[in-house]
N, C-alpha and C positions, 0 to 999 in steps of 0.2 A: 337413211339411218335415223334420219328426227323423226321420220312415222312413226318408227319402233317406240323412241322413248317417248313420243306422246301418246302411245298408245298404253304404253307400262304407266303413262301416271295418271292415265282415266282409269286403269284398272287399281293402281293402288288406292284413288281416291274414293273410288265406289267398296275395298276394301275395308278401309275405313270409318267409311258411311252406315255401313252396316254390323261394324263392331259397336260405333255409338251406338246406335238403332237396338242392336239386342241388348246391350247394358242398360241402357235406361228402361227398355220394356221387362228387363228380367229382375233389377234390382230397384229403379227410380219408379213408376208409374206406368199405366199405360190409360190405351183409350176404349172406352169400353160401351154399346148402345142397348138401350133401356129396349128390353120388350113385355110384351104385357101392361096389364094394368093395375098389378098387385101393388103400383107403389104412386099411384095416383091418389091424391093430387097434385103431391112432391113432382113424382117423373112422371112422364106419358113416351109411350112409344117412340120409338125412331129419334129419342135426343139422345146425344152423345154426352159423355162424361169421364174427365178423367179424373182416374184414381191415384191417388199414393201411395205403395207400395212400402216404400223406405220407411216412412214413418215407423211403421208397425215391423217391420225388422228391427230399428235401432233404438226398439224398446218404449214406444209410447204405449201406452194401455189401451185396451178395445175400450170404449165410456159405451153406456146405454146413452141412447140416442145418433151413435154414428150409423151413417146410411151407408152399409158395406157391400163388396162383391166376392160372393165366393163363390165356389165350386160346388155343384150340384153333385155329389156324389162321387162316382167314375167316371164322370162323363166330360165330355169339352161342354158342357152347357154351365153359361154363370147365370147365377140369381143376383138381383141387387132387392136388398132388404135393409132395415132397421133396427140395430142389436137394442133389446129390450131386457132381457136378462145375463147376468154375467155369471160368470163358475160361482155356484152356491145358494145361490138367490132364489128364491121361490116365486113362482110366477100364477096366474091362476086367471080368467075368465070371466064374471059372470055380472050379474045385472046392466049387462050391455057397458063395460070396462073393464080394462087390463088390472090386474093388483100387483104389485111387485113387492114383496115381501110385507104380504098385508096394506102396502099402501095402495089408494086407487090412482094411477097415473092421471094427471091431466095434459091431455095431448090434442095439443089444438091445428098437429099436421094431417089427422086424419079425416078421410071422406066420410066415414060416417060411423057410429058406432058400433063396436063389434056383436054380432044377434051370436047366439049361442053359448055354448058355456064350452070351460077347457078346465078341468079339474086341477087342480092344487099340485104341482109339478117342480121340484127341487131340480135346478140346471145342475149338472153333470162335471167334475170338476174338468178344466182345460175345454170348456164350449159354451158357448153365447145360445141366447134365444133371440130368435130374429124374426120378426112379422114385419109384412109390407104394409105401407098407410093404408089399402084401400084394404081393409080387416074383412071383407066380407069377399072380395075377389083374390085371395093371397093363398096359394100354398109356402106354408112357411113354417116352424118348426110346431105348430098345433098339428100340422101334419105331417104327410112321407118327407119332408126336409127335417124334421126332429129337430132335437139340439146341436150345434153346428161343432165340429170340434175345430180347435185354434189353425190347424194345420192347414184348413180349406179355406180361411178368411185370405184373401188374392192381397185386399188393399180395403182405404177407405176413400167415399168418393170427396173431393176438394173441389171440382168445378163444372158445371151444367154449361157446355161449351157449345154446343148448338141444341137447337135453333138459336144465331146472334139474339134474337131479340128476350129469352128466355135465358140468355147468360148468369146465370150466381154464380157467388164463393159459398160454398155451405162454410157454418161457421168453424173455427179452428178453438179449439180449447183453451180456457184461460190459462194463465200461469199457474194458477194456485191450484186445477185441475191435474194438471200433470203429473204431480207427487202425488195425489191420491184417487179414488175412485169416487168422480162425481155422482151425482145422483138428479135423475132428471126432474124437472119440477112436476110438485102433486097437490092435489088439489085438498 
């Protein structure tokens, strides 16, 4: 008779393990690995990172400069990128820098300067523009990823969790960012 109810209460335990287990992966965070090398020299392949979810449900704002994961389209494939444009904003390419509403960004996460030009592009209301640091290796919304709409953004990333020795917190927003829309520094 004790087999039975030890047996009923690995089952209820492993029941419950996996109701935390999808609540946090559906609503809190999950984990999620970097491939490619479109966001080198931030991320490099095969590290792991997890995202936050919740945030961006319980109303924080996407900010230019969050390093985010979303959904490539229809597909189970994530891109993790870096929102550079927000609903409205103009974006634009050329003498080997970004312009975000006529300003030139100075961005001193990326591998190297972006070579070609991406013509004068107004973000789309409810969708981010997103490029990966390594500007020259990235499909990202200059390309088939376009402007991204709000729906696809998964989470933003909060911690580079392996390799141990490669561990960061990417940073978390000031306070006085939160009530409004920061703006990244420019040169």
């Amino acid at each position: 008779m004790q087999s039975k109810s030890g047996v009923r209460e690995i089952i209820e335990s492993l029941a419950i393990a996996v109701l935390i287990v999808t609540f946090v992966t559906v609503f809190v965070g999950r984990f999620c690995r970097v491939k490619g090398r479109s966001m080198e020299p931030t991320l490099h392949t095969g590290e792991w990172l997890w995202t936050d979810k919740l945030g961006y449900l319980l109303g924080r704002p996407i900010k230019r400069g969050d390093i985010i994961v979303l959904k490539y389209r229809d597909t189970k494939e994530k891109y993790v990128k870096r929102v550079i444009g927000l609903p409205g904003d103009t974006v634009e390419v050329k003498d080997n820098a970004v312009y975000v509403n006529g300003i030139r960004l100075k961005e001193p996460y990326v591998k190297e300067p972006p070579l070609g030009e991406y013509k004068l592009t107004e973000v789309p209301p409810n969708s981010y523009f997103v490029m990966g640091d390594n500007r020259n290796q990235s499909d990202d919304s200059r390309g088939s990823v376009g402007p991204v709409p709000r729906e696809k953004i998964e989470g933003r990333a909060v911690l580079r969790i392996w390799p141990i020795w490669r561990f960061k917190i990417f940073s978390l927003p000031k306070i006085e960012e939160v009530y409004q829309f920061s703006t990244p520094p420019y040169e």
